[in-house]
C-alpha positions in Angstrom: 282.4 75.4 96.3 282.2 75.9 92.7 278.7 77.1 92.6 279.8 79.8 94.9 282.6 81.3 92.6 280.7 83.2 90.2 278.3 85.7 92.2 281.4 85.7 95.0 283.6 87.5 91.9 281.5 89.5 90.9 280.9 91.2 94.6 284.5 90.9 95.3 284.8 93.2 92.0 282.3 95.5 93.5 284.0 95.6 96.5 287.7 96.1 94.8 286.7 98.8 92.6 284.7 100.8 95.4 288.2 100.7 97.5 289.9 102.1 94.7 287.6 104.5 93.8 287.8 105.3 97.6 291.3 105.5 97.3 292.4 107.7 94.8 289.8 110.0 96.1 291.4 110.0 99.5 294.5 110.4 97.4 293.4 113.0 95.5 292.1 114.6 98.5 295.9 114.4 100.4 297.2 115.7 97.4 295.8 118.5 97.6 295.5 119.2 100.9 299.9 119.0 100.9 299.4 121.7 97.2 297.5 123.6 99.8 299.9 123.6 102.4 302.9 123.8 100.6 301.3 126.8 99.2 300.9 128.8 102.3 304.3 128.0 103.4 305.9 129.5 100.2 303.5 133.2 100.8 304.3 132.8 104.6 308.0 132.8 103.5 307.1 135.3 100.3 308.6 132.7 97.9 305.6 134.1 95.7 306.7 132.7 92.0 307.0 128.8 93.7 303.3 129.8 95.2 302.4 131.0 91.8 302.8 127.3 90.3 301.6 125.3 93.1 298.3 127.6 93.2 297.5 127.4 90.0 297.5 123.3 89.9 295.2 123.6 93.0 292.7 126.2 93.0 291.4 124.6 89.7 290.4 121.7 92.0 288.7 123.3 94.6 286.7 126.1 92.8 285.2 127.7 95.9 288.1 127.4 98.4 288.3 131.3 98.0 290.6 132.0 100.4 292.9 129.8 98.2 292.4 132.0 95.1 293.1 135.1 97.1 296.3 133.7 97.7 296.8 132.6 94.0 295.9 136.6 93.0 297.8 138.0 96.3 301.2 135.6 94.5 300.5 137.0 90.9 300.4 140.4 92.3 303.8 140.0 93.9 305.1 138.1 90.8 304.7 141.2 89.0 302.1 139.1 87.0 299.2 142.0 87.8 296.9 141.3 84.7 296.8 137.8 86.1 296.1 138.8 89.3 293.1 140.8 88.0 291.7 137.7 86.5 291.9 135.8 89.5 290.2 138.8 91.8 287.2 139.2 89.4 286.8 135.6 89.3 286.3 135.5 93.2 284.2 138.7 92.7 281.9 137.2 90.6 282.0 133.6 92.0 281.3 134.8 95.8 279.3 137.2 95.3 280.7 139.1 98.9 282.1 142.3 99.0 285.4 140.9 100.8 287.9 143.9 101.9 290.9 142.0 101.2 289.3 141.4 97.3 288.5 145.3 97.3 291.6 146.2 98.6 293.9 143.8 96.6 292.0 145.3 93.5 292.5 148.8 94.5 297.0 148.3 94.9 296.5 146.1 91.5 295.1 148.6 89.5 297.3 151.3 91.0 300.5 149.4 89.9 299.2 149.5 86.4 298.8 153.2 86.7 294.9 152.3 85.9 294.2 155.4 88.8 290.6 156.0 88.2 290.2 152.0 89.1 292.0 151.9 91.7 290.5 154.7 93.7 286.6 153.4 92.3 288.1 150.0 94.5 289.7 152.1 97.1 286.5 153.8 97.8 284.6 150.3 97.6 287.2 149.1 100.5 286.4 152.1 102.7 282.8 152.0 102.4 282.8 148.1 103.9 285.6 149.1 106.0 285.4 152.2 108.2 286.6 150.6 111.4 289.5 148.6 109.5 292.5 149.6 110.5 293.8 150.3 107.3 291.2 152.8 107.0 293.2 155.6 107.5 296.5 154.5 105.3 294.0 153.9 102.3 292.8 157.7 102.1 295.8 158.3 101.7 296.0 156.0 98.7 293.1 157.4 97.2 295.1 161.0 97.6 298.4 159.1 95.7 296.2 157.6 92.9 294.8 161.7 92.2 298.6 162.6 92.4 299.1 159.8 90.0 296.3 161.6 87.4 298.2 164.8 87.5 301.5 163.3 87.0 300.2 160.6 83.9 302.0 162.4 81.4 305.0 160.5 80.7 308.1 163.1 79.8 309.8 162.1 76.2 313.1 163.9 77.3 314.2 161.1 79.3 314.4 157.2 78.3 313.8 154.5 80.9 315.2 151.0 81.1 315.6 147.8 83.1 319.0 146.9 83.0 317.7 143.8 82.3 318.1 139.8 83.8 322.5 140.2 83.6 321.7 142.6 86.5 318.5 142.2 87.9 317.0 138.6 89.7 313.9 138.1 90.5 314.9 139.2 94.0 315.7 142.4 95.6 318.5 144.6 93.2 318.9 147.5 94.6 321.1 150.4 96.1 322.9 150.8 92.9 326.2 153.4 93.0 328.1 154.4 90.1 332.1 153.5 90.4 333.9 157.0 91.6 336.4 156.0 89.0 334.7 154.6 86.1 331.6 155.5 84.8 331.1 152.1 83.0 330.9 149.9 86.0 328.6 150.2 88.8 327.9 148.5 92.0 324.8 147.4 94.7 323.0 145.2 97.1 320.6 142.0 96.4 318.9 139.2 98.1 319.9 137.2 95.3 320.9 133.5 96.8 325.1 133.1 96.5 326.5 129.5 95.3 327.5 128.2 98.8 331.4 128.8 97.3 331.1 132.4 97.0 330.0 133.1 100.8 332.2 132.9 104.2 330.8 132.6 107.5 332.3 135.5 110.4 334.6 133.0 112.1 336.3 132.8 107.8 335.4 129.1 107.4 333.4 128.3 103.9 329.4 128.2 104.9 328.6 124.5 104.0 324.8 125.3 103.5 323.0 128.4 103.7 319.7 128.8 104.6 316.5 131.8 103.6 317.5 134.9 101.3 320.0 138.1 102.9 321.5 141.0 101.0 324.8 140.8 99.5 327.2 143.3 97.2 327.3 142.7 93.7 329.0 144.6 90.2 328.7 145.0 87.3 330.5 146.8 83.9 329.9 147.4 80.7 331.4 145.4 78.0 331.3 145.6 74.1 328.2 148.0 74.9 326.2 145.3 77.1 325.8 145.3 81.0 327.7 141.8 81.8 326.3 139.1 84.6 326.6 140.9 88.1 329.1 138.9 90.1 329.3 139.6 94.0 331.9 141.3 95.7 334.7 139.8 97.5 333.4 137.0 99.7 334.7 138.0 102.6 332.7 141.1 102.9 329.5 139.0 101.5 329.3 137.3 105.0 325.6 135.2 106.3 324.9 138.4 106.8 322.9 141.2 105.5 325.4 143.4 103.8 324.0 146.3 102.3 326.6 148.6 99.7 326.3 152.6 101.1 329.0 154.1 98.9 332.3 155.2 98.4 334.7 157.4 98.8 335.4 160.1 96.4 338.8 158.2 94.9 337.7 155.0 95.4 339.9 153.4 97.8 337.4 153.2 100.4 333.7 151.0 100.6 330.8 151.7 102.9 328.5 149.5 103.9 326.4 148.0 106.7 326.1 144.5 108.2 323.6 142.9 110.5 321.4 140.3 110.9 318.0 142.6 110.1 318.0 145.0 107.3 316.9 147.7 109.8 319.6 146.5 112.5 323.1 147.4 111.4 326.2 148.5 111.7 328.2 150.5 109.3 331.8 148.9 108.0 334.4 150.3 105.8 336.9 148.4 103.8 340.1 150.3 102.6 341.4 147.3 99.9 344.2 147.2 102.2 347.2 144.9 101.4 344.8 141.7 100.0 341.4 141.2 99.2 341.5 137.7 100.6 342.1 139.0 104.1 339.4 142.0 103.9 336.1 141.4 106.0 336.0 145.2 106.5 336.7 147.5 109.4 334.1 149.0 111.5 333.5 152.4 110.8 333.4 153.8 114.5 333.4 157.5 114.0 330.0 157.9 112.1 327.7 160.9 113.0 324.9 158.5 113.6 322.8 157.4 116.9 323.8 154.0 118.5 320.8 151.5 117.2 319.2 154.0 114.8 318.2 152.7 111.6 319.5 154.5 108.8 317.5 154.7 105.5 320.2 155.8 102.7 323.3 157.6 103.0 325.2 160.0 100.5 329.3 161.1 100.9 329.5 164.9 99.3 333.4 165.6 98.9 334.2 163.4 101.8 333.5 165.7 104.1 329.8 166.1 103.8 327.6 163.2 104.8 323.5 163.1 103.8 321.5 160.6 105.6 318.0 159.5 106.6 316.8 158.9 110.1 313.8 158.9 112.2 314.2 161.2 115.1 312.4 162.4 117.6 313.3 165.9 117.1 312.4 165.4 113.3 309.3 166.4 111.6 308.1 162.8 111.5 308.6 159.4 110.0 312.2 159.5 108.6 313.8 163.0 107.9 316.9 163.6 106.0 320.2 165.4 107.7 323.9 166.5 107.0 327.0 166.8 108.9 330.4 168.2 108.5 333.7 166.3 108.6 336.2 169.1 110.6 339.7 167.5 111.4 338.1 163.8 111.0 335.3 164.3 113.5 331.7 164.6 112.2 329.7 167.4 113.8 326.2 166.8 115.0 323.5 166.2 112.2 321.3 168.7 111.2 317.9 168.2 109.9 317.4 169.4 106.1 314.2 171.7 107.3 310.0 171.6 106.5 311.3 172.7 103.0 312.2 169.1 102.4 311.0 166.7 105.3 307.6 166.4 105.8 305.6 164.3 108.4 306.3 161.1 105.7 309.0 159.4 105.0 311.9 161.0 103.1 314.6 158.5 102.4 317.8 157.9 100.0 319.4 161.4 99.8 321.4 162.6 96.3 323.4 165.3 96.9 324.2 166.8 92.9 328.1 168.3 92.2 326.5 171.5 92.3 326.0 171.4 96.0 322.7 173.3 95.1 320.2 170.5 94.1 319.1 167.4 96.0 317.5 164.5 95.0 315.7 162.2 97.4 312.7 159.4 97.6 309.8 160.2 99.9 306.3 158.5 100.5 304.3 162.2 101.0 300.8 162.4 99.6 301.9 164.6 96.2 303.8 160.5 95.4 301.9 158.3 93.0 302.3 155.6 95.2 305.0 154.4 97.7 308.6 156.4 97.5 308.9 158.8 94.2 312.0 160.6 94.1 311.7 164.2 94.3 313.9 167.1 93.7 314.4 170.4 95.7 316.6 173.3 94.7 318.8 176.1 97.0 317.5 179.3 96.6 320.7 181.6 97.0 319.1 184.6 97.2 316.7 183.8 99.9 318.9 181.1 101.4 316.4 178.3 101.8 315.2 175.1 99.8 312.8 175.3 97.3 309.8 173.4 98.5 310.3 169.7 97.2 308.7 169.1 93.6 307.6 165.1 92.2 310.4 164.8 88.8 307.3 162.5 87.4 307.3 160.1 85.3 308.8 157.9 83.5 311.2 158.3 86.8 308.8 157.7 88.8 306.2 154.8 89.0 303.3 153.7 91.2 306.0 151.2 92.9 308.4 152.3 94.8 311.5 154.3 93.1 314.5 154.7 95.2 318.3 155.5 95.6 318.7 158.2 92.5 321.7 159.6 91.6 323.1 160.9 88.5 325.6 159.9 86.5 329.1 162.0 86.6 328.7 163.0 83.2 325.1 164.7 83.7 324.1 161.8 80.8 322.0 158.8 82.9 320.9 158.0 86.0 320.2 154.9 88.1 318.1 153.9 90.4 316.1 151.3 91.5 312.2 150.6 91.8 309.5 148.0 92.4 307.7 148.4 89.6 305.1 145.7 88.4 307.3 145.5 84.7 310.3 144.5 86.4 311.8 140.8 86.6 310.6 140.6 90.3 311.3 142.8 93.6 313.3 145.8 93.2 315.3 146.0 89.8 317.7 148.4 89.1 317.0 151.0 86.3 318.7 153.3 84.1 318.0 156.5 82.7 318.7 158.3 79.6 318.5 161.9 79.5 318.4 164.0 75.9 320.5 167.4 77.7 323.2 166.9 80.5 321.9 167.7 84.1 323.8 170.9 84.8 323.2 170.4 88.4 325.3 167.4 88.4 328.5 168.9 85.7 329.6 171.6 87.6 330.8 172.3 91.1 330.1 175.8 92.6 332.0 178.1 94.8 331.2 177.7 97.7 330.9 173.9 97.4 327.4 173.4 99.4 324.5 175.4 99.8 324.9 176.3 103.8 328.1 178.4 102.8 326.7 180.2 100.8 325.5 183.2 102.7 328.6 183.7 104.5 330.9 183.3 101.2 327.9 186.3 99.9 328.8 188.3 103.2 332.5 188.3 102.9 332.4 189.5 98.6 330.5 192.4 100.0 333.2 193.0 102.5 335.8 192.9 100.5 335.6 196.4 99.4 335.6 197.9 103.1 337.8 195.4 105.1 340.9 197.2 104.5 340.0 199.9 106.0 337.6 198.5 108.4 338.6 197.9 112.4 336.2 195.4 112.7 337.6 192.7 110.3 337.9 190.2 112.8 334.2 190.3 114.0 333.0 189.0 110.2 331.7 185.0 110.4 334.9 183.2 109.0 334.3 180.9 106.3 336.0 178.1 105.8 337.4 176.4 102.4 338.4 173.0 102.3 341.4 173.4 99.9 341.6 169.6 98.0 344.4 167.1 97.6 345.1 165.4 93.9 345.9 161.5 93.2 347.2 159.8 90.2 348.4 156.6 88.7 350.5 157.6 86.2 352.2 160.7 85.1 349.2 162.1 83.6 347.5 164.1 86.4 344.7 166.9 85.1 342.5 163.3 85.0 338.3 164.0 84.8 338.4 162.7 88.5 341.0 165.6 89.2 339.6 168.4 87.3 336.1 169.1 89.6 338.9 169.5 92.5 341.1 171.8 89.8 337.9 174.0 89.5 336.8 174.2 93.3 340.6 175.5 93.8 340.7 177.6 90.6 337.3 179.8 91.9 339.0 180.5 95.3 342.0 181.6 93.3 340.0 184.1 91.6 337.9 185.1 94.3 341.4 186.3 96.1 343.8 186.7 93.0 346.6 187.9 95.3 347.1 184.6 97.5 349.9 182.3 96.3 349.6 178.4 96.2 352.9 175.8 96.6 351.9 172.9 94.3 353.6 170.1 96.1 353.8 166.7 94.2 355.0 163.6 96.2 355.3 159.5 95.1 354.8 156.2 95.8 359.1 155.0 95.4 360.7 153.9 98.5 364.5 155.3 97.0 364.4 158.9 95.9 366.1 159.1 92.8 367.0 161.5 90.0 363.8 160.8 87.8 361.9 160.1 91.1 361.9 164.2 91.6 362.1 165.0 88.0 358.9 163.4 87.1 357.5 164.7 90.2 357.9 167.9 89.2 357.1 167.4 85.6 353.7 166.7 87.6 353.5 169.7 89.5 354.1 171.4 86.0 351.2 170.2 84.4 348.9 171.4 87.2 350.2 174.8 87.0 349.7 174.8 83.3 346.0 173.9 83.4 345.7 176.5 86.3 347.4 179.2 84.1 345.3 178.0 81.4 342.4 179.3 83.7 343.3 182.6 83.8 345.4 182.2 87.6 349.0 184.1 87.5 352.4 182.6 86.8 353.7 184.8 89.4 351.2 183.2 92.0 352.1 179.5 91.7 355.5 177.7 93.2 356.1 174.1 92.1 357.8 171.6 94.2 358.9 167.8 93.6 359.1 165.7 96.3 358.9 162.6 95.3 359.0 159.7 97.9 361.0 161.9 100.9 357.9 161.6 103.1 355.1 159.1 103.0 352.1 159.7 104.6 351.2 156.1 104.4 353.3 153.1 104.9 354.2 151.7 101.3 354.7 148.0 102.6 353.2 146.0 105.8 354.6 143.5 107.3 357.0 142.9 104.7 354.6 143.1 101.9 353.3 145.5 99.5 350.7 147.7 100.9 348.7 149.2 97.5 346.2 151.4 99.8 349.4 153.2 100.9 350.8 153.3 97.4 347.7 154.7 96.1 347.5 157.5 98.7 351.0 158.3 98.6 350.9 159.1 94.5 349.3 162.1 95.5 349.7 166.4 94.9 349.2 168.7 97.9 348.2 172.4 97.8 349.4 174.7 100.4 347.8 178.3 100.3 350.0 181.5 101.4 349.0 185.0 101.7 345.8 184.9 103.5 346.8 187.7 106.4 343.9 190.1 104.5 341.4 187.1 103.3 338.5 186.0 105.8 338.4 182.2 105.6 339.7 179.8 107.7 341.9 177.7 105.7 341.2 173.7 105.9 343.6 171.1 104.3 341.5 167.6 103.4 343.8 164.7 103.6 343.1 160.9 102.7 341.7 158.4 105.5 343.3 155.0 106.5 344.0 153.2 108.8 346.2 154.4 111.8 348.3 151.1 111.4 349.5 152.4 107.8 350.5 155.9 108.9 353.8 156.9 108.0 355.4 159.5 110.1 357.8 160.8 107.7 355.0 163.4 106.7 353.6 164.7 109.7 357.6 165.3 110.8 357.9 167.0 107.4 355.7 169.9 108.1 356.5 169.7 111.7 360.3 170.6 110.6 359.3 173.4 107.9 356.3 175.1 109.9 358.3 178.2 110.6 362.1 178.9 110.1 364.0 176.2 108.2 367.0 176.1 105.6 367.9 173.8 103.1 371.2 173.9 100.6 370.8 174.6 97.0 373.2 173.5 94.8 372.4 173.4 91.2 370.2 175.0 88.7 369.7 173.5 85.5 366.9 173.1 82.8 366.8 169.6 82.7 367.7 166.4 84.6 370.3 166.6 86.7 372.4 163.1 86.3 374.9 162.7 89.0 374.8 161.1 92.2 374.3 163.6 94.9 370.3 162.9 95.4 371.3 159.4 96.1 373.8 160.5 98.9 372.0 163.0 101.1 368.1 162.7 102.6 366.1 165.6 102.0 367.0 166.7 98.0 363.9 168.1 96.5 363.2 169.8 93.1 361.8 173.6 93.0 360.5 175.7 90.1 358.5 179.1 89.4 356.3 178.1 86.4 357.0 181.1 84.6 361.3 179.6 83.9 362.5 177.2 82.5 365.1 176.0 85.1 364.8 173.2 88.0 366.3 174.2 91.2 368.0 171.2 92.8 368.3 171.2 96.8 369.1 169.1 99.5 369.0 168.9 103.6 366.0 170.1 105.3 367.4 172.0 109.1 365.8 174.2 112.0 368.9 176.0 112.8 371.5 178.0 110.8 374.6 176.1 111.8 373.7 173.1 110.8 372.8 174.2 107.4 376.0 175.6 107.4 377.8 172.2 108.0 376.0 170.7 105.3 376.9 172.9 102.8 380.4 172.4 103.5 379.9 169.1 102.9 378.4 170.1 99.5 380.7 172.4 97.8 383.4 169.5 99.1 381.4 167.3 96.5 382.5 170.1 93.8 379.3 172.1 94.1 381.4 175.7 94.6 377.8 177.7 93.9 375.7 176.0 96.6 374.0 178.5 99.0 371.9 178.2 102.1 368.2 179.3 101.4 366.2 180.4 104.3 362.1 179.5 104.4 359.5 180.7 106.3 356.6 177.9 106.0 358.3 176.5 103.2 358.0 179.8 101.2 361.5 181.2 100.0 362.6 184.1 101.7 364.2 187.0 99.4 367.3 188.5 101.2 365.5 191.7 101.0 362.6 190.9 102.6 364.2 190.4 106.1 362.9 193.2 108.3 363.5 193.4 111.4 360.1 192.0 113.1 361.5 189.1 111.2 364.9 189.3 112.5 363.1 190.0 116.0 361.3 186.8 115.6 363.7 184.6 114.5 367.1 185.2 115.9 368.5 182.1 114.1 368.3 184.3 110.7 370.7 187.0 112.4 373.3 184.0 111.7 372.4 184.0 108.0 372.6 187.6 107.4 376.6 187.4 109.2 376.7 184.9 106.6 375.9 186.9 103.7 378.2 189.8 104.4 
């Protein structure tokens, strides 16, 4: 047995290390075939950074597994990691000596990113030489055309500074869609595929999601603070459902959000969410009365003054791809869309409309062939003389980039912009950007009378007229324009706020255009009691307004102040037995109502907040119900300051009234359709030691002077015959 030992060792040894050997290479080999794997999962799910790391321990190993390498440079390239990428490429190119299309083509979109356009087409050109019957063919001429665009557009402007807003905003995800808060410029909001903490996300049924699987779009913010963008944090969880849910904007005081939902980014529905009662119980309400097509997919919308929507769609009736439209909110119905015109659509894609304050300039992203690559954004002007767009120019770069650069829109003080792009020197994805301009954009300062471009040759039409229509029989046969006359909110007693001032100006230019109409400036609040300083501080209010307007050059003699105060809510100020801010923040608001306009050839239009029906309060509606026409009310004391007793308290109706150009308040009380029960009141009154309270007649809420009661008037309104027996 013994002699046996030794050479039965050493062959056992043999034999051991052989296995081993054997082993570690069948090891090595299942290693990598799981690196390889585990790498085509992460590009099949375009988790390109993970497929970044797990390449680059493999492809090392296997030197000629090209198709593995392509995937390695194809991950760079998506990483954003593009001079890394062009390593890998030309080490295939060299290594396999084949002139692959994917290589070429990879090569080309590499070197275009870098705005390297000469290189790019040189490998564009290489493509379509080995690939004439690819079907790619046709899409990379077009390339080629976006790389010469890209030469001719190289020179980067030094009037405007570019910036990512840098990792507290951006991921290395999707960031994009981002909108400027309507109410402060320091804070600004989007969308992002950024994953949630499982805490911060609700499922539809309002249960917490207990895990959540593969990347959607949410709603995030952000603000400045101590001069530094802070961490983004997402909206409130209930709108950031499993869902995609995309931000689309605001309205223009901010008490209302826009955005879609769906399960697909090009398959959803629109939402709206109103901040009504508790954020807690907010998962948004379906915004029904859109002017879009059931199903269509909607590439970027923009609200103009709450009345004007911009969109992008592809129809059929369209100019081809996506196409951008308008329509017009008339008493809370949208009209049809209509399509922009060849001026600015093209048979490409034109996406993520900007409509500036001017109403005369646009701003929009579109893929046509004078791009440098993907969406630039472009800008088109209103010619008012010849009534039709400027043909659409590329704004170049730094703004624009060989990626694609979307959603622009200015800033509201003409200053910055935002928007957000693709660009290879991001952090990954779309990033949002800002821009720094050296002079304001006008376009975006400034309103303009008319407000948007498509009244503008009717608005030219009726100055012309002026000079004839008195004398003209025709009058009635001009177009009638129409003028959307704006309503005022506030949070405190300080009302001529920068958000109220662009409304001041739209009303101020009508006022000039037709010096001789007369405006009421009607000031209600948010108190449930009407009290003595309720009414005095509204029309305190009411005062400031005219001031500003008489600051503006409009007549003393053409302004009428009135205090309302809490009388008559147009929205419910508590629901269900709590307090309903949304209805708060609508009631704290200062009407306009326009007078005169028998000789003036616009149609008058009077834009109220939305809400929900549910918090309507009728109070208002039966307001101008009861003072459309004849009505009286009882006035009973004039002073020039606040009056202190208790008679405001005691009757509904009382009411504060003022011409700006005096220094007295007149104090009245009742609101009544017929004569003798105006008369009862006032009884009622001068029993509460008032011995000077009178019954005032009004016709539409204006005053009437005793000696303006002629006898169509008298004919119209018997009722008034009982007032005139009561002055004699």
């Amino acid at each position: 047995m013994m002699r046996f030992s030794k050479p039965f060792n050493q062959y056992g040894s043999v034999l051991i290390i052989s296995f081993l050997l054997f082993f570690c290479r069948s090891e090595l080999w299942s290693q990598n075939r799981n690196l390889r794997k585990t790498a085509e999962q992460y590009l099949e799910s375009k988790r390109y950074y993970e497929a970044v790391d797990i390449l680059k321990s493999y492809c090392p190993t296997r030197p000629k597994d090209f198709e593995a390498w392509y995937w390695l440079a194809q991950s760079q390239f998506e990483s954003n990691l593009c001079e890394e990428a062009i390593q890998t490429l030309t080490f295939i190119e060299d290594e396999s000596k084949k002139e692959d299309p994917d290589i070429l083509l990879l090569f080309a979109e590499t070197y275009h990113q870098l705005h390297q356009f000469t290189s790019a087409i040189h490998y564009y050109k290489r493509f379509l030489a080995e690939s004439v019957k690819d079907d790619r063919f046709a899409s990379v001429v077009n390339e080629v055309k976006r790389c010469a665009s890209g030469l001719r557009f190289n020179y980067i402007s030094d009037d405007v500074l570019v910036e990512n807003m840098g990792s507290e905003v951006n991921s290395r995800y999707d960031d994009f869609q981002p909108i400027e808060s309507p109410n402060f410029n320091s804070r600004i909001y989007f969308s992002s595929t950024r994953s949630l903490r499982i805490q911060d996300r609700f499922s539809e049924d309002g249960k917490w999601l207990e895990s959540v699987q593969g990347l959607d779009t949410d709603m995030f913010g952000t603000q400045i603070e101590n001069g530094a963008w802070v961490t983004a944090e997402p909206l409130n969880p209930r709108l950031n459902t499993a869902q995609h849910e995309v931000l689309q904007g605001f309205s223009q005081n901010g008490m209302a959000l826009y955005f879609s939902r769906g399960n697909q980014l090009n398959d959803q529905t629109f939402w709206v969410d109103t901040f009504n009662v508790n954020d807690q119980e907010s998962t948004g309400i379906l915004w029904e009365n859109n002017p879009f097509v059931s199903g269509e997919e909607i590439r970027g919308i923009h609200f103009f003054n709450d009345s004007i929507l911009f969109f992008s769609a592809a129809r059929k009736e369209g100019y081809g791809g996506f196409d951008l439209y308008f329509s017009r909110k008339r008493e809370g119905v949208w009209s049809p869309a209509i399509n922009m015109g060849d001026q600015i659509n093209t048979p490409f894609d034109e996406v993520t409309p900007y409509m500036c304050r001017d109403g005369r300039t646009i701003y929009f992203s579109s893929n046509q062939l004078t791009s440098m690559g993907g969406f630039d954004v472009f800008e088109s002007k209103f010619d008012e003389n010849r009534h039709q767009w400027h043909l659409s120019q590329n704004i170049g770069r730094p703004l624009n980039s060989a990626g694609n650069d979307l959603f622009y829109r200015i800033s509201s003080d003409g200053l910055m912009a935002i928007f957000s792009s693709d660009r290879k020197s991001g952090l990954g994805g779309h990033d949002i950007y800002s821009a720094y301009f050296k002079q304001p954009q006008i376009a975006n300062i400034r309103p303009s009378i008319p407000p948007l471009f498509f009244d503008v040759r009717d608005f030219q039409l009726f100055n012309e007229s002026l000079v004839d229509m008195a004398g003209s029989q025709n009058g009635n046969d001009l177009p009638m324009d129409i003028f959307e006359v704006p309503y005022l909110l506030y949070r405190d007693d300080q009302v001529v706020t920068p958000q109220n001032k662009p409304k001041l100006e739209k009303l101020i230019g009508f006022l000039q255009t037709y010096p001789h109409l007369t405006v009421e400036i009607i000031c209600h609040s948010d108190q449930t009691a009407v009290s003595n300083f309720d009414l005095f501080f509204s029309i305190k209010r009411t005062e400031q307004i005219a001031a500003y307007l008489q600051q503006k050059g409009i007549k003393a003699s053409s302004l009428y102040l009135r205090g309302l105060g809490g009388n008559y809510p147009m929205a419910a100020n508590q629901l269900d037995g709590k307090d309903n801010e949304t209805g708060r923040f609508y009631n704290r608001r200062i009407d306009f109502r326009i007078h005169n306009l028998e000789q003036v050839p616009v149609r008058i239009q009077y834009e109220f907040p939305e809400f929900m029906e549910s918090m309507r309060d009728k109070r208002l509606t039966e307001y101008y119900d009861k003072i459309n026409g004849l009505s009286y009310r009882i006035e009973f004391v004039v002073l020039d300051q606040l009056y202190k007793g208790d008679l405001i308290n005691k009757y509904p109706d009382s009411i504060i009234e003022k011409n700006p150009d005096s220094n007295n308040y007149i104090y009245c009380t009742g609101l009544f359709t017929q004569f003798d029960q105006a008369l009862q009141h006032l009884s009622e009154i001068k029993r509460q030691g008032f011995a000077d309270a009178k019954i005032i007649p009004y016709l539409d809420g204006i005053r009437l002077s005793n000696f303006g009661l002629e006898d169509n008037l008298l004919e119209k309104y018997p009722d008034l015959r009982n007032y005139m027996l009561y002055l004699n």
